[in-house]
Structure formats: structure tokens, C-alpha cells
C-alpha positions in Angstrom: 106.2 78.0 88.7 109.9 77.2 88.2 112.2 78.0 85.4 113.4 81.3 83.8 109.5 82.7 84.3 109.8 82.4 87.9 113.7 84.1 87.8 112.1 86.7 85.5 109.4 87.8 88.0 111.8 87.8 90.9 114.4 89.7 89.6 112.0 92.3 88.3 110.5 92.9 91.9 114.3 92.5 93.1 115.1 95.3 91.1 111.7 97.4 92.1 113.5 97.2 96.1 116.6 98.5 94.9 115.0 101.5 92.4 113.4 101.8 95.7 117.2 102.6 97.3 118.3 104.6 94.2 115.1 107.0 94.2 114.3 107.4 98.0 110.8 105.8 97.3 110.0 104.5 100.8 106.6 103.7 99.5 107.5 101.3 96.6 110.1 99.6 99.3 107.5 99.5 102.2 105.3 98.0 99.3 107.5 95.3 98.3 108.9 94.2 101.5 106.4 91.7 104.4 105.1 92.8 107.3 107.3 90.1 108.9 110.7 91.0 107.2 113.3 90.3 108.5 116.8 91.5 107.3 120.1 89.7 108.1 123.0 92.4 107.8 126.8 92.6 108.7 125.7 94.9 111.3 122.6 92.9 112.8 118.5 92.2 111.9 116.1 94.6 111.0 112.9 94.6 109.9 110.4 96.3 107.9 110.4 99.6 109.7 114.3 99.5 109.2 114.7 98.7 105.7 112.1 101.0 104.8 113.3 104.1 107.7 116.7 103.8 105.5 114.9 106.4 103.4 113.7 108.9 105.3 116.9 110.9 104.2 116.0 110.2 100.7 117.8 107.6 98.2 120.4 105.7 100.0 121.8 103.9 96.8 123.8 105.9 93.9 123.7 103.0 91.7 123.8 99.0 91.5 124.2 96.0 89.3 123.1 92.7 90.0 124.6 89.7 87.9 125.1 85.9 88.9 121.1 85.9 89.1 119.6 82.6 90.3 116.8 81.0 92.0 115.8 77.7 93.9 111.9 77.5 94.2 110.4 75.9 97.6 107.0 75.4 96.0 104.3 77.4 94.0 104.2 80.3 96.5 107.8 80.8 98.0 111.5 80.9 96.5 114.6 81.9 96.8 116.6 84.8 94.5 120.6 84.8 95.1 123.0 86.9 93.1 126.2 89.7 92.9 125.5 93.2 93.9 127.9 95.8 92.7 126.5 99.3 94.0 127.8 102.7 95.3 126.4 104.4 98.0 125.1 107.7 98.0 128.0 110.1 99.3 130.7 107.8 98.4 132.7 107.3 95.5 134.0 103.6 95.6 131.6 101.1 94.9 131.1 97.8 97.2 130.0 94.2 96.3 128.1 91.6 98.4 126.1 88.2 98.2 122.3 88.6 98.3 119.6 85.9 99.1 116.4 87.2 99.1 113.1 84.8 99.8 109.9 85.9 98.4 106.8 84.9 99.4 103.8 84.8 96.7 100.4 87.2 97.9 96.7 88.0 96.1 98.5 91.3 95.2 102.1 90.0 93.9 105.3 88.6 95.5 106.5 90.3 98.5 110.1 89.6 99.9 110.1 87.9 103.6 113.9 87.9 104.1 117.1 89.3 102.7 120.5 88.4 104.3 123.6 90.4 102.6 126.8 88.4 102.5 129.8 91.2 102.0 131.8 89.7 99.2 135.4 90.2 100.7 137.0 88.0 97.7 138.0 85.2 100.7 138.2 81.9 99.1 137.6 78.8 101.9 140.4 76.2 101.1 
């Protein structure tokens, strides 16, 4: 299942992980993410526990925009979703921007996301 259809569907549960951010829903992240997640951050790995423990305060994410949207499909039941994030943090003012890669993994109940690695996007062009 490649194409825009595919794009479609992955964006959409993309977005569900960062509503997840923007209305503290731990549930709908914990729902969305592997039991084997792993996380590749600036500051290190996490996994499931992690990403979803980010919202035991409540919503961690003010507001986001994701643009640049594409994907790369590794067969019927695993792809890839890269794009731009623009978001602010809750608390802060100024927004930041990084470089996402997500892989998603198809299930009997819907795609759920295996790995995320967050790139910062620092505006650094390699010669």
C-alpha cells in the first residue's frame, strides 16, 4: 500500500501522537506508540514508558505544524514518515523546528509507530 493513501494514513496517526503532546492524553500516545519503541533524541533513547511519562504533567506541546510530509514504504506492513516540525512548547514562547523520521509498523488494530528519531533543524547546510 504505497502512494498518497499510505502518506494519508500515516500522517493522520502522526498527528494523533502529537494531539497526544498538545492535550496531555497519555492514553492516545501510549496507544499509538509499540511496546518496543524506541526514541532517538538530542538528549539520548527512550522508550515507551518515556515518551508516554512526558505527560504525566499534562500536555507538553503548545502547538505544532508539520509540513515537508513524505514517506518511503519497506513493504505492506512497515514504512517510513519524514517531515518539518515547527512547534512551541508549553511554557515557552519561541517556537523550535526539527527533522522527524518516524517508522510505523502495521498491527490487527491499526499502525503503531516503532521508532522516532528527532533531528534539531539548526539551519546548517553540509558543503
Amino acid at each position: 500500500m504505497e502512494g498518497p493513501n499510505l502518506l494519508e494514513q500515516l500522517l493522520h496517526c502522526e498527528k494523533a501522537v502529537w494531539d497526544a503532546l498538545v492535550t496531555g492524553d497519555a492514553e492516545a500516545d501510549d496507544r499509538a506508540l509499540s511496546a518496543d519503541f524506541l526514541g532517538v533524541y538530542p538528549d539520548g533513547f527512550a522508550g515507551k514508558s518515556d515518551h508516554v511519562a512526558q505527560l504525566a504533567a499534562g500536555p507538553s506541546v503548545l502547538r505544532y505544524a508539520l509540513s515537508a510530509v513524505r514517506v518511503l514504504a519497506f513493504g505492506p506492513d512497515h514504512a517510513l514518515l519524514a517531515y518539518h516540525a515547527t512547534y512551541v512548547r508549553t511554557g515557552r514562547r519561541d517556537a523550535e523546528a526539527m527533522y522527524v523520521s518516524s517508522v510505523w509498523r502495521r498491527s490487527d488494530s491499526g499502525w503503531v509507530n516503532v521508532f522516532s528519531q528527532d533531528t534539531p533543524a539548526t539551519g546548517v547546510r553540509l558543503p
